[in-house]
C-alpha positions as CSV (number, residue, x, y, z in Angstrom):
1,X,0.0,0.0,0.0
2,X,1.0,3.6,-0.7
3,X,1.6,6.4,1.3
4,X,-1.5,8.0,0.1
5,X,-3.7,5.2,0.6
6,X,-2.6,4.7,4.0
7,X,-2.8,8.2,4.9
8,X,-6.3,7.8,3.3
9,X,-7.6,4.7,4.7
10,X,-5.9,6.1,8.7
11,X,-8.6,9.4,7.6
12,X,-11.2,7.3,6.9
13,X,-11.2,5.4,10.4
14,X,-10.7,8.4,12.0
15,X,-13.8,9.9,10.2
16,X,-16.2,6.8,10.7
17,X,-15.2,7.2,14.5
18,X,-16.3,10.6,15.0
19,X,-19.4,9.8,12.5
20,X,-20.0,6.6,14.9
21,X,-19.7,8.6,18.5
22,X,-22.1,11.8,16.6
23,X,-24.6,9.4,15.8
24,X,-24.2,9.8,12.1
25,X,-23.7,6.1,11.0
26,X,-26.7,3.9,11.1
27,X,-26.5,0.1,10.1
28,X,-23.4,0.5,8.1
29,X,-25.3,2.7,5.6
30,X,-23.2,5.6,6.7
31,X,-26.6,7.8,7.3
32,X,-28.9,8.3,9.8
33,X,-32.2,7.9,8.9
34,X,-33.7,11.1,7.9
35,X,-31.2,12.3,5.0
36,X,-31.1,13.3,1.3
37,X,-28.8,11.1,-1.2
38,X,-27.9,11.1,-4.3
39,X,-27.5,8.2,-6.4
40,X,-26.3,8.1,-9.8
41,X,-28.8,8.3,-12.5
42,X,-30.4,4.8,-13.7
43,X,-32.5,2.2,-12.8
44,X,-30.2,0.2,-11.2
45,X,-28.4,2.6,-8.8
46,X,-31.7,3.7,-7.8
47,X,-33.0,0.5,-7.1
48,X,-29.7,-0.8,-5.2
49,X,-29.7,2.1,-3.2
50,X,-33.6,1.9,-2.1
51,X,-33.0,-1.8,-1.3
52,X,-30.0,-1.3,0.8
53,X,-32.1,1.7,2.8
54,X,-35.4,0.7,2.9
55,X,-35.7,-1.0,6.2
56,X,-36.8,-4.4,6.6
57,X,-40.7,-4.4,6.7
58,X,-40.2,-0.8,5.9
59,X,-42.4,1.2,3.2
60,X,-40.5,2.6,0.3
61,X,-42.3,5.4,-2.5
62,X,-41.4,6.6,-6.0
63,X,-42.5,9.7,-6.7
64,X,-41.9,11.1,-10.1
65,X,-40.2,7.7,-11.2
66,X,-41.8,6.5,-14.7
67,X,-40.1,3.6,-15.1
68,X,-39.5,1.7,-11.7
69,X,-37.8,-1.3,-12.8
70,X,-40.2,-3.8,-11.3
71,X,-38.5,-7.2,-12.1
72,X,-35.1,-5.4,-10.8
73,X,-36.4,-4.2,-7.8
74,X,-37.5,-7.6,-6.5
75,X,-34.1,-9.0,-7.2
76,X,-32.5,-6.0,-5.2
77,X,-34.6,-7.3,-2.8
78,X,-37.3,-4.4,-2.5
79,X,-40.7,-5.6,-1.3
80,X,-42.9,-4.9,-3.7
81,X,-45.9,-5.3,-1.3
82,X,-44.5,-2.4,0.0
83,X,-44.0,0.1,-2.5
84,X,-46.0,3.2,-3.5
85,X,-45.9,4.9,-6.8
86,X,-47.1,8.0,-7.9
87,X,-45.8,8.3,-11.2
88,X,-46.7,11.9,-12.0
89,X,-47.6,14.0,-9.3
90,X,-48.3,17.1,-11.4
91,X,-48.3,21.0,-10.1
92,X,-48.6,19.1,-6.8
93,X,-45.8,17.1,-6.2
94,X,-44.1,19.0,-3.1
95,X,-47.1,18.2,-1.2
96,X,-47.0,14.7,-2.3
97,X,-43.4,14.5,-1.6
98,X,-44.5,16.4,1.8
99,X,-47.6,13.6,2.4
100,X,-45.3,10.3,1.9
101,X,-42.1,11.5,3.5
102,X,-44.9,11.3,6.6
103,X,-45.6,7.5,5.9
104,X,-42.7,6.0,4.1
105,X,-39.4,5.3,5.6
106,X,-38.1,6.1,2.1
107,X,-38.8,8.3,-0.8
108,X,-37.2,8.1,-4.3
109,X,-37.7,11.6,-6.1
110,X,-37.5,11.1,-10.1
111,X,-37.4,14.3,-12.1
112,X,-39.5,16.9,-10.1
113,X,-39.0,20.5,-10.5
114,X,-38.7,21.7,-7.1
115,X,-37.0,25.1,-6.0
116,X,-34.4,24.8,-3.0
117,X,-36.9,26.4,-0.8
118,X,-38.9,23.3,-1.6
119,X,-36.4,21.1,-1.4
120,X,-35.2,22.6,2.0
121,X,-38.5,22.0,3.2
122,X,-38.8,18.5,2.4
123,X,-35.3,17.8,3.9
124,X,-36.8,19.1,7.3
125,X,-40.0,17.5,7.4
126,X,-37.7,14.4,6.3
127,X,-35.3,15.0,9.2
128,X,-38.0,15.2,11.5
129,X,-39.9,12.0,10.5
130,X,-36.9,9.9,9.8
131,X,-37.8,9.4,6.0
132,X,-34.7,8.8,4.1
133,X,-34.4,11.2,0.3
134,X,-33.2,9.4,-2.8
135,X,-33.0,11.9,-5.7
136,X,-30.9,11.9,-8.8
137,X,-29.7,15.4,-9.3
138,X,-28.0,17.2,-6.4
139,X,-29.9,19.3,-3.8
140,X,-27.3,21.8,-3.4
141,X,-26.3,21.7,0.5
142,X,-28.6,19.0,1.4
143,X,-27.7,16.1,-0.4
144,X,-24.7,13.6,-0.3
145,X,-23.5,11.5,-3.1
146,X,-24.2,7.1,-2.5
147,X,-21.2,5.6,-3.6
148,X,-22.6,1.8,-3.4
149,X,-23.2,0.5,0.4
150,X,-22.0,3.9,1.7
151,X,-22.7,7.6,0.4
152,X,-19.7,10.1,0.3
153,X,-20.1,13.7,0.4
154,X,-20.9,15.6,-2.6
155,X,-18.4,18.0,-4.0
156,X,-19.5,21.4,-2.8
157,X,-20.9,20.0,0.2
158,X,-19.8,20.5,3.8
């Protein structure tokens, strides 16, 4: 090993430590429940990501998501019993975002337009109900990046 990489794997203890005695890391995801990440856009990153999060017996909701991916996210071992899908929410999808971050323990956000105000919002009402955010483009501020069983923060993001 290099140098680098073992200064860079010492760091990363040393930062899953202090994430560990904050609180910060639940069940090895590396997030407490409650947060906004960003996965990589596709099917496949979504649905790997909604698996790994989505507690067991948990409820999961894909809201703005056309295509799910239904045969996929049974393999990624999503429950489909448990699943909600509003495909296209309209004019109104921050108060649907706003109505299942209330009864899911995980929503997946497609291709909404919603301002940062919006999406500042949600992220509160998230944080206070413990509903974990997928989206696919950044919310500047709010979101971290999933970088496969563990997200990483997004560049620009303290």
């Amino acid at each position: 090993m290099t140098d680098a990489a073992e200064r860079l794997e010492a760091a990363r203890a040393v930062l899953a430590k202090v994430e560990d005695d904050l609180g910060l890391r639940v069940g090895g995801t590396g997030l407490r429940p409650g947060g906004v990440l960003e996965v990589p856009r596709g099917c496949g990153a979504r649905l790997r990501a909604a698996a790994a999060l989505t507690p067991e017996g948990g409820w999961a909701a894909f809201l703005g998501v056309r295509d799910v991916g239904w045969e996929a996210a049974g393999v990624f071992g999503l429950d489909l019993d448990r699943v909600l899908v509003v495909a296209d929410p309209g004019p109104l999808a921050p108060e649907a975002a706003a109505l299942l971050i209330e009864g899911v323990d995980l929503l997946c956000v497609g291709e909404l337009s919603l301002s940062r105000i919006q999406q500042r919002r949600l992220a509160a009402r998230a944080r206070s109900e413990g509903t974990t955010i997928l989206v696919e483009s950044p919310w500047v501020g709010l979101s971290r990046r999933w970088a496969g069983d563990a997200p990483v923060l997004a560049r620009g993001v303290s």
